[in-house]
N, C-alpha and C positions, 0 to 999 in steps of 0.2 A: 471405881466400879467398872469401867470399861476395860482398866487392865487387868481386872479380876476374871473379868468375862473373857475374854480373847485368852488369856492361859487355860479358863474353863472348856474352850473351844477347842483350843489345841489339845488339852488332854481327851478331849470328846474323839478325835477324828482316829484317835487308835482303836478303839472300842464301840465306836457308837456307830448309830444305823445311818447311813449315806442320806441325807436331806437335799434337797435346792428351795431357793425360795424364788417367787415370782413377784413381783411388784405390777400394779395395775395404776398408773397416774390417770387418774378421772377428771368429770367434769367438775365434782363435789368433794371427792376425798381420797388420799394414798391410799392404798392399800397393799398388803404383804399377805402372800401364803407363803407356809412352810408346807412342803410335801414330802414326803418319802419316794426315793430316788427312784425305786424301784414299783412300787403298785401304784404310784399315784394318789396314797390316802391322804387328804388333806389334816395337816396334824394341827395346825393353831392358824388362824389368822386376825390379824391386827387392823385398821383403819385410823386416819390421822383428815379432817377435814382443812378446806383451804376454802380461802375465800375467792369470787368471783364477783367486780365488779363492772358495772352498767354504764359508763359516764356520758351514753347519747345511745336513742333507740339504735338499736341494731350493734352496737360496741359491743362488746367483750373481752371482758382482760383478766389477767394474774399476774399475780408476783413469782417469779422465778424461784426463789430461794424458800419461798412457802412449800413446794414441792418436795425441795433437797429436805428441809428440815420434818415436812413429814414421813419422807421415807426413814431417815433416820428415827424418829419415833414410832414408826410401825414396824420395822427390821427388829428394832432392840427389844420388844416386846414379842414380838412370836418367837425370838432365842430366847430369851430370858423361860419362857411358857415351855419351850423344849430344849432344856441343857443335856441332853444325852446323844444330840444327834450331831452329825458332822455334815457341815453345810458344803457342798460341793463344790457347786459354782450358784448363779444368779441370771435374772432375765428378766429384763421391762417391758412392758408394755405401755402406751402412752395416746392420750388424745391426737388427733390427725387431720386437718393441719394445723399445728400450734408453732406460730413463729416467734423465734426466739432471735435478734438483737445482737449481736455480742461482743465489746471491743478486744484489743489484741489480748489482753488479761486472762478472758473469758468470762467476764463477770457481764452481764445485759447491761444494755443503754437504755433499757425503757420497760415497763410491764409488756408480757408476749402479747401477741394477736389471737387470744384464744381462736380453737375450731368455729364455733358458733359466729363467730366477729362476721358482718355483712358489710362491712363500710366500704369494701372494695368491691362494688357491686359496678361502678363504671369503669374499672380498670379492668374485670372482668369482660367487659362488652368491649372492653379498645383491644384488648388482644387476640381475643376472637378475630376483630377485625383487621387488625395490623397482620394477623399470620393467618389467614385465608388460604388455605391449600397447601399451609404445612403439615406433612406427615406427622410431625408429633400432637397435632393434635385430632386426630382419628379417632382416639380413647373418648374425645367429644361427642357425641351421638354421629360418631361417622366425619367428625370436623363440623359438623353444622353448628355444634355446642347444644348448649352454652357451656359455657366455662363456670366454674362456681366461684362465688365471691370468699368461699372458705379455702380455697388451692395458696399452694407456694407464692406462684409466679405475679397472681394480682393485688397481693397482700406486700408483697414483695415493690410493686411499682407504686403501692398507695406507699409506700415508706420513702422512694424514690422521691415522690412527685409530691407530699404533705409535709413529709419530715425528712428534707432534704441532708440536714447534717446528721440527723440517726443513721438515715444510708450511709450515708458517704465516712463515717465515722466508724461503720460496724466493719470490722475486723470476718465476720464468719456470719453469717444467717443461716438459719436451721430451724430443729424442729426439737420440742421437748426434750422429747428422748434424744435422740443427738447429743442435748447440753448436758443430760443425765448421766448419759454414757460418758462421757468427758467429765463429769463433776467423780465418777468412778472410776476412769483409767487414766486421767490425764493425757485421751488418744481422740481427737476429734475423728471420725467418722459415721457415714450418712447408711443410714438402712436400705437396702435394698428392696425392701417392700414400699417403703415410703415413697425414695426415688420415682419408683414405678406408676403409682397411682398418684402421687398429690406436688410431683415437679415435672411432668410429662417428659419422663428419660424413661430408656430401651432398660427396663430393671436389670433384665439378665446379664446384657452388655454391662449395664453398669459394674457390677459384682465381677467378670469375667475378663474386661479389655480395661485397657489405659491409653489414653491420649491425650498426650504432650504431658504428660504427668499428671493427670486429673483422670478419675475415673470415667470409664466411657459411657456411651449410649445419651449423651447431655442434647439435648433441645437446642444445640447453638445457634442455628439462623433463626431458630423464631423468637432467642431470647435478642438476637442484634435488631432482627423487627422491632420490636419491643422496647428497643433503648436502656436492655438492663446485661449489655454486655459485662458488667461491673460484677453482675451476680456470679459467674461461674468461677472467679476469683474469690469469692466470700464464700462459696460451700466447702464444705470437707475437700478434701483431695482424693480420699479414700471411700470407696462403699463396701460392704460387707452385706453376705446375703444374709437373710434372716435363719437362725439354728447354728449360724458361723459364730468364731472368735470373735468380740468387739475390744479386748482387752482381759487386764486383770485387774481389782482390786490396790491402789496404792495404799501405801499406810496410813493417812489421813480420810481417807474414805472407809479404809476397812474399821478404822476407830470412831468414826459417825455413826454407823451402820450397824458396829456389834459384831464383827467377822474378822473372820483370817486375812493378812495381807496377803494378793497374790493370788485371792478367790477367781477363780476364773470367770467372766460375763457374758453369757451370750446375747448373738444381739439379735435382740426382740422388734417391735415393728408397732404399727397402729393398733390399738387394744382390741377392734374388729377383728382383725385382722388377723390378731394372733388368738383371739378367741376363736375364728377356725381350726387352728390348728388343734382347742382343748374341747371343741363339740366334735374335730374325727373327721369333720367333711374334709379338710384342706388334704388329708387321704386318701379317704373314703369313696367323696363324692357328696352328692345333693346339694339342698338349698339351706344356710346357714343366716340367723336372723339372730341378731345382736340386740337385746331390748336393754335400754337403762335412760340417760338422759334424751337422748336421742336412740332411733335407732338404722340397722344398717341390713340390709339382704344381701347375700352376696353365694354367687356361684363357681364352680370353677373346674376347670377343665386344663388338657397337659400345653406346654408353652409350644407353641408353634418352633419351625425351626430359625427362623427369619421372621421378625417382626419390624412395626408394631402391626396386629394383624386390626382387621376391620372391625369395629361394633353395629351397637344398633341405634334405631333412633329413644330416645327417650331414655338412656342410659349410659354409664361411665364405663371404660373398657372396649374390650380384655387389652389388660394391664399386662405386657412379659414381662414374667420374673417374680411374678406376686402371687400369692402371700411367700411359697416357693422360690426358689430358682427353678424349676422346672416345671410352672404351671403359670397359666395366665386366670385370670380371674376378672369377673366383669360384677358390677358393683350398683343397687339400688339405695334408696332410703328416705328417710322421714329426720328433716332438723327436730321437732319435739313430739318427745310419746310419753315418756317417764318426768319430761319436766312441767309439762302440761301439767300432769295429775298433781306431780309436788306443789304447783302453782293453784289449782282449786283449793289442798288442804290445807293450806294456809287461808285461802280466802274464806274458808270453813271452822277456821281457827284452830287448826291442826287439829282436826277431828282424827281420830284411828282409822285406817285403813281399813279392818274386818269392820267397826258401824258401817263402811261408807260402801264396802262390798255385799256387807247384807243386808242395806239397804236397794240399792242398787241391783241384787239377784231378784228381789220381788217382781221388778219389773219387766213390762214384755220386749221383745227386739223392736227397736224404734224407741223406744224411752219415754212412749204415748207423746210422740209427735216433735221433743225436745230433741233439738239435732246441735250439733259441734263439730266443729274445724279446729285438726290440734297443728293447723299452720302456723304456729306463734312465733318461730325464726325463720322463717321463709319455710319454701316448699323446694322438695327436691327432686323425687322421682314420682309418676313418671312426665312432669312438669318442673323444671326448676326454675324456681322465682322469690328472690331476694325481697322480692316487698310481699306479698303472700303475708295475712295475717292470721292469728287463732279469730275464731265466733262461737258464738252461741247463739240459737236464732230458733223458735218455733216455741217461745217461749210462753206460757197461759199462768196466771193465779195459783193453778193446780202444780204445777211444777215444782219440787223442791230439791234440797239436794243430793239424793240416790238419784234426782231424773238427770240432774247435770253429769253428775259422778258417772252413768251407765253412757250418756250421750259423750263424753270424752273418750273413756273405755272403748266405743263401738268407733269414733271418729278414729282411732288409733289404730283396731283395728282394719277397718276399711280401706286406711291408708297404705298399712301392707299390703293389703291385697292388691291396691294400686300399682305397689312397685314391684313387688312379686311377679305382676301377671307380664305388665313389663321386660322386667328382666327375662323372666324365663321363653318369653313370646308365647308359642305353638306347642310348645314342646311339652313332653308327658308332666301330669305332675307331679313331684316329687315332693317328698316328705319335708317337712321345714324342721330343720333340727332347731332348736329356739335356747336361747341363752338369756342370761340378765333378769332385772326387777321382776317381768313379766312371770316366770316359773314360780313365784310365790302368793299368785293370785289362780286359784281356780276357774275363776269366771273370767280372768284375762285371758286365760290361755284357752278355755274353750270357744271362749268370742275368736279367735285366732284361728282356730281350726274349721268354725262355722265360717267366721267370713269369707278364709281363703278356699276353703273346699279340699283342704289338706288333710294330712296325716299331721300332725305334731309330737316333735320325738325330744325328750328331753333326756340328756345324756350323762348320767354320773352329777360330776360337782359343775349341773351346766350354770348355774346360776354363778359360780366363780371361772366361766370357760375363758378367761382370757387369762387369771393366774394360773389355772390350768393348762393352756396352752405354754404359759411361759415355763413351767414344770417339765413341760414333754421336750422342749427346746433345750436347757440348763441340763437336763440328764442329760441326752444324748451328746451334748455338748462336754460332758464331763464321762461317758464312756461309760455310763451305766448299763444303756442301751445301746448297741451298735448304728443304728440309722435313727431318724426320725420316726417313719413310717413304725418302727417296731416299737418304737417309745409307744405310740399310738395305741398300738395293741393291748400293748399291758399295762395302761397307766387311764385310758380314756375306756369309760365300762358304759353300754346303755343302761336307763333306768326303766322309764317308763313313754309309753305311747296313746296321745288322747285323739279320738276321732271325730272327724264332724258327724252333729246329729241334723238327723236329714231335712227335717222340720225348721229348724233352726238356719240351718245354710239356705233353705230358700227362701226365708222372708230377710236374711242376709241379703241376698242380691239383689229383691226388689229394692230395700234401702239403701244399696251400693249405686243404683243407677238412679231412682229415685229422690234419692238424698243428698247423698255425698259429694258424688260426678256435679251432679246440678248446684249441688249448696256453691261447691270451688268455683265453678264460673260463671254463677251472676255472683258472685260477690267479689268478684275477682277487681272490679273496676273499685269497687270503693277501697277495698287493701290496699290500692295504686296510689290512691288519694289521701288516705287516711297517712300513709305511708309517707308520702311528700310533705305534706302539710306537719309532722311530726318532726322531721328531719329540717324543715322550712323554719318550721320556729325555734332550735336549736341557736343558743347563742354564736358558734361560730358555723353558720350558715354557710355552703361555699354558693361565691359568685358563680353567676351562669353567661355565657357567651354564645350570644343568637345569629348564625352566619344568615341575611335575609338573602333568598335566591329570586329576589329581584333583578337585582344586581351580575348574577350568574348568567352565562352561555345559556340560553334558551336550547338549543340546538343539541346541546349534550348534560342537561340538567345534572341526570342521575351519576355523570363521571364528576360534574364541580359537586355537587352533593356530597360524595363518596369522596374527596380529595378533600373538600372541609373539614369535614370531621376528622379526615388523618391528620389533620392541618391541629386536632386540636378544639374546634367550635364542640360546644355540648348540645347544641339543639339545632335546629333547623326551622326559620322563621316561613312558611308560606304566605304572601298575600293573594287575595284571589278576588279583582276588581272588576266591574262590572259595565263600567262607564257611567256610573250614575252619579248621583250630586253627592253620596257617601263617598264617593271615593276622587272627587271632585272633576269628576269626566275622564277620569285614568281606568285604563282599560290592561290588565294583566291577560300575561297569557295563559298563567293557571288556573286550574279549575279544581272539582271533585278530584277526575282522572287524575291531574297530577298528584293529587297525595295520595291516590292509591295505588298508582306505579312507582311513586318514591317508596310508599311503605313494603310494596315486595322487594323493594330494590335494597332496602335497608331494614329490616324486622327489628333492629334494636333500636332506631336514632329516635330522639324525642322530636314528632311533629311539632312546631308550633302554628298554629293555622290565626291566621286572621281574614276573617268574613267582613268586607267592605264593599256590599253588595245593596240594592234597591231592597229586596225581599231577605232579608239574610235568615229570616225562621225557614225559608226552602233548602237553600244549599247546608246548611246545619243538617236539617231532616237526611239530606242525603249523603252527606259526610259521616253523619252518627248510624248510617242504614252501612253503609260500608265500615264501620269500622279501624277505618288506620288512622285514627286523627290519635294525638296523645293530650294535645289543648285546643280550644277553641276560645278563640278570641273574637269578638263581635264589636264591631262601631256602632254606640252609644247613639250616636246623631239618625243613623236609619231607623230606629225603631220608631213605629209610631206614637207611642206613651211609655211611661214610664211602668207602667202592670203587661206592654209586651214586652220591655225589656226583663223585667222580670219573670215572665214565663219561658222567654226566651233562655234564658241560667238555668230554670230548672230543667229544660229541658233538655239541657249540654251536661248538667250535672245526672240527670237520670241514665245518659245515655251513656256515662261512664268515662269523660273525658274533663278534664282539667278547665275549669271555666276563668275566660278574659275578659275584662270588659275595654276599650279601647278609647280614649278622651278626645278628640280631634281641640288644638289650641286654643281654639273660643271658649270651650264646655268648662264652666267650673266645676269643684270637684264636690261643692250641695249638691248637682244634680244628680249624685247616684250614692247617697248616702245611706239613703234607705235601702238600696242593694246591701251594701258593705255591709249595715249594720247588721243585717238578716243574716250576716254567710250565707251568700248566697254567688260570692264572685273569690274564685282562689288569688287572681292577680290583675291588678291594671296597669293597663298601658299607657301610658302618659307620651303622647307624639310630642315630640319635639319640632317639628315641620308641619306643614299642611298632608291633610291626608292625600295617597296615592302617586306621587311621584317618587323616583330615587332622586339622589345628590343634591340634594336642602341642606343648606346650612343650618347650622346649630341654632335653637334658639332659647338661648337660655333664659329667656325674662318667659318666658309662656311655661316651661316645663321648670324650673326650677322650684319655685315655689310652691308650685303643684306637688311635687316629690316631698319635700319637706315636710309641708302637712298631712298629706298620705301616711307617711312616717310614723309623725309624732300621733295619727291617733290611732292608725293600724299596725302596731309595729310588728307585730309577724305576717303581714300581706306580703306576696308576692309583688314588688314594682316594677314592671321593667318600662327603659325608654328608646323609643325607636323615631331614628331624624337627626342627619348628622354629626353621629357618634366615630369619632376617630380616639387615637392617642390625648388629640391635646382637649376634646370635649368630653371623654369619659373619665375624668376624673372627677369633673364637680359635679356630673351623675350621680354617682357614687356617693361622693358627699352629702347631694340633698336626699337620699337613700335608695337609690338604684340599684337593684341587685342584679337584674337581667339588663345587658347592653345585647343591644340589637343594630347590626353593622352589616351592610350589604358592599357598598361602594368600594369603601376603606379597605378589606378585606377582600372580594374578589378583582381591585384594580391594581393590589398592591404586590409586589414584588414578587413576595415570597407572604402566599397564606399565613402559614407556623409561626412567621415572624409578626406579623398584623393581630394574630389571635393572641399570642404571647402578651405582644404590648396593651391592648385592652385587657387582657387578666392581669396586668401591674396595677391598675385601678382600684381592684378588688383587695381588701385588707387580710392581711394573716391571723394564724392563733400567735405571732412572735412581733407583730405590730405594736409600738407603743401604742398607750392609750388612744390619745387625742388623734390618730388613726385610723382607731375599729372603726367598727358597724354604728351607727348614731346609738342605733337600739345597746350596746354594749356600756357605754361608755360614763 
């Protein structure tokens, strides 16, 4: 059959009308158009679904070859559907950032790091920190970040730093399409739009200069900050800008696929990305908004001549050399809008979209009080935060499901608005040219143009703008069309224009500031928790290492603070002692103040606070009034009964931070079981010394035992132990089920931090541990 076809082709390409096809690698399924070379008319298109799975909240993954294998079932069926056309060349377009594994073969070492994947959410915050005042990362709201936990670079050191021999094994790291394009020309090379936005390199450099044999404009010192010197060795050698050659077709691919050998490819970029280029802005001009499983805003303007140039706060970019080589582009968005909704209808029992939109139009803006956050993979612009969760909330009896249905819808909306407004700052508004799922709901897209106060401009085949765009790329790339730009003209047509109604867009606003704004940040503290506590109970839990700055330089706090953590430590232990008989007459020199100049001093480090005070509901109240605490940890023994210890949680839990409870060695562990049993305490502290001094010896007849049954009856509680924890005492920590070691002395007495923090994390067990090993709880 395929050599039927491919003579069928070849006899086509004398006679028959010049075609490209564009390929769209999704979140959910392949997809191929066929287009006509010349007008852009979409002649057939095909779809192949792949699976996506979950294996810990926040993960996400694919099989690599599910990809290959549904292009090649969506290619061979829009040829089969048009045998009269002659396929010219081809173009991908592909999810961004999807890291891909690959030994010297090219075959993956492991399912990719889908875009959506957050688990690289502290590799994220280390490199922020470790490259502080590196130029490449400017594209950062300015360098201040943050970094997203979906980028190249932190997905890249989670591979490093979790799955050491994946790294160090992988031959090439990349990005879907990368492997696509290699599964197609047998030519590894990296996109130049890609480069640009999701591996912090100079795009246009990259595309343009070579150094020492690797394409230019590469992030080198902040990848040597970084400890992933390894990396610029494992990408392509080669970039290519996007609309350029990425290769031809071998014979093996062209007989997958259904095509000619020798087909030319051009090379395409993040499916965003290049869906600019098939909605006209990447042209034209304006504000282009990508709707599907997630989605993306994105502006852009011409590349400076010398980059990277500055951005802004609360957004990504401008990117030189993206989507273009001759445009920089700066970048908003929203992790779920279209998966949200897919996620209700299921919860609905895959009810139809038109029941659940005419249900849903009955009702007024506000959804009679049912309100929704479609944060479900984190949040991005114009706040990015990896734990950020979806809600529902203003919920009554009378609510069903068109109110839910309409309060996602509007949450979706709003959220553009959010990152729109963002992005664009001050500046005039401009028409939102809109792409994706969204263009097949009326009432989505007019929610769109009321909330944002826009114009909404939907353009040709905007709902396929990214195979579109791949179409305008593949012509011009095959010489149908002399440039880009012109492809543009005559292949990308407006359709139609919806406007806000006036009525509409203003009870928009009062629910954008009234709702929305407000819903994200009072609920922003439980997402935090909800978040932890989900990841916490995961079978391969990572250990936590607590550097206490007891033990630290008084005198220059915030420099050992900031060297800790370079060091390596995941949290940062405060105590804050009072002289009183809680803390057994030990008198710290910290206070409030100090965690709230540590917390300007460090906006990302996890406070760990411990309150070993006479009064400790005071200094709580004024800890939780300032806000920089991340846990709160309280000694058991101050409280005057057992109902203020208990109001005392709820009031650490209300105020939105992480609640400790703290056991000084006498306290047995009946006395706060009725906490525990309530959830009402995310972790206890188990001292291993007397409360309030540093450099105590270990004492393992008081905490061991302790830990053990903690363990066996909480087994997803939070344990940690604090009171001489070295090398040779945190191991049977760990054992009796210690998750959090807490080391001040050890740690800042010892040589070399990096090396002290190291050897307490050999303590903590792997996912490659034999058994009798793990976690108790595993085993």
């Amino acid at each position: 059959m395929r050599r039927f076809l491919l003579l069928a082709l070849t006899a086509a390409s004398a006679h028959g009308k010049k075609a490209v096809i564009g390929f769209d690698i999704g979140t959910e399924s392949v997809r191929a158009g066929l287009f006509d070379a010349q007008s852009g008319e979409l002649l057939a298109t095909k779809s192949h679904p792949h699976e996506t799975r979950f294996p810990q909240p926040g993960y996400a993954e694919q099989s690599p070859s599910d990809w290959w294998a549904g292009m090649g079932e969506a290619c061979r069926a829009v040829v089969q559907e048009c045998a009269d056309v002659d396929v010219v060349a081809i173009c991908l377009a592909a999810t961004s950032c999807t890291v891909v594994a690959c030994g010297e073969d090219g075959a993956p070492l492991r399912d990719c790091l889908l875009w959506m994947d957050q688990r690289a959410a502290a590799e994220s915050d280390e490199i922020l920190r470790l490259g502080d005042g590196d130029a490449a990362l400017n594209v950062n709201a300015q360098g201040k970040g943050p970094i997203s936990a979906e980028w190249m670079l932190p997905k890249a050191l989670w591979l490093k730093k979790h799955e050491p021999e994946i790294y160090a094994a992988a031959n090439v790291i990349c990005e879907c399409q990368d492997w696509l394009n290699h599964k197609c020309t047998d030519t590894w090379v990296a996109g130049g739009c890609n480069v640009a936005t999701r591996w912090h390199c100079d795009g246009k450099a990259a595309c343009e200069e070579v150094e020492n044999g690797r394409f230019g404009g590469r992030p080198s010192e902040l990848l040597r900050r970084c400890g992933l010197e390894a990396l610029e060795e494992k990408w392509p050698r080669t970039c290519v800008a996007m609309g350029q050659p990425a290769g031809a077709l071998t014979a093996a691919a062209a007989a997958h696929l259904g095509l000619k050998e020798n087909t030319p490819v051009s090379q395409g970029g993040a499916d965003a990305f290049v869906g600019l280029v098939g909605l006209g802005t990447a042209t034209r001009g304006g504000v282009g908004v990508i709707t599907g499983s997630s989605s993306l805003h994105l502006a852009v303007a011409p590349a400076p001549p010398k980059g990277p140039p500055r951005g802004a706060p609360g957004v990504w970019g401008p990117y030189r050399g993206a989507p273009l080589a001759d445009l920089a582009m700066s970048e908003g968005g929203q992790s779920t809008t279209g998966a949200a909704l897919q996620w209700a209808r299921r919860i609905f029992g895959d009810a139809s979209f038109d029941d659940l939109e005419a249900e849903a139009s009955k009702l007024p803006v506000g959804a009679e009080g049912c309100a929704a956050l479609e944060t479900f993979q984190g949040a991005r612009t114009p706040e990015t935060d990896p734990k950020a969760r979806g809600a529902l909330y203003g919920l009554t009896l009378k609510h069903g499901r068109g109110h839910v249905w309409r309060a996602l819808l509007e949450a979706t909306a709003l959220g553009t608005r959010a990152s729109v407004d963002a992005l664009t700052q001050n500046g005039p508004k401009e028409d939102l040219a809109l792409s994706g799922g969204a263009t097949r709901s009326k009432l989505w897209l007019q929610m769109h143009a009321d909330a944002c106060g826009r114009d909404v401009v939907i353009i040709g085949e905007s709902a396929e703008a990214p195979l579109l765009g791949c179409a305008v790329l593949a012509s011009a790339l095959a010489g149908v069309h002399p440039t880009i730009s012109e492809a543009v003209e005559a292949m990308v047509r407006p359709a139609r224009r919806i406007k806000p109604d006036a009525d509409a867009a203003k009870a928009f606003d009062a629910l954008y500031d009234r709702v929305y704004r407000h819903g994200f940040s009072a609920l922003k503290p439980l997402s935090h928790r909800t978040s932890t506590e989900a990841t916490a109970a995961s079978d391969d839990r990572r250990g936590v290492v607590a550097a206490s700055l007891l033990a630290a330089d008084a005198g220059h706090l915030g420099d050992a603070a900031d060297a800790v953590l370079h060091a390596g430590a995941d949290w940062l232990h405060v105590d804050i002692f009072d002289g009183s008989k809680a803390s057994n007459g030990a008198l710290s020199s910290m206070g409030p103040q100090t965690v709230k100049a540590l917390r300007r001093r460090l906006p990302d480090a996890y406070l760990d606070v411990h309150v070993g005070c006479r009064d400790p509901s005071a200094v709580v109240e004024t800890l939780l009034a300032d806000g920089c605490s991340s846990g709160l940890t309280f000694q058991f023994e101050s409280c005057a009964s057992l109902d203020a210890a208990k109001a005392l949680a709820g009031e650490i839990r209300q105020g939105g931070c992480d609640v400790g409870i703290c056991l000084a060695p006498e306290t047995p562990i009946s006395a706060i079981t009725s906490l525990l049993d309530a959830g009402l305490v995310d972790m206890v502290d188990v001292l291993a010394v007397a409360p309030g001094r540093g450099g105590q010896s270990f004492d393992g007849a008081a905490a061991l035992p302790k830990l053990r049954a903690l363990r066996e009856k909480y087994p997803g509680l939070r344990l940690q132990v604090d009171g001489g924890i070295d090398a040779t005492t945190a191991p049977d920590a760990v054992e009796a089920g210690a998750d959090v070691l807490v080391a001040g002395s050890y740690i800042f007495r010892a040589g070399d931090a990096a090396e002290a923090v190291a050897a307490l994390r050999e303590a903590f067990p792997s996912e490659t541990s034999p058994r009798e090993k793990r976690w108790p709880w595993q085993r």
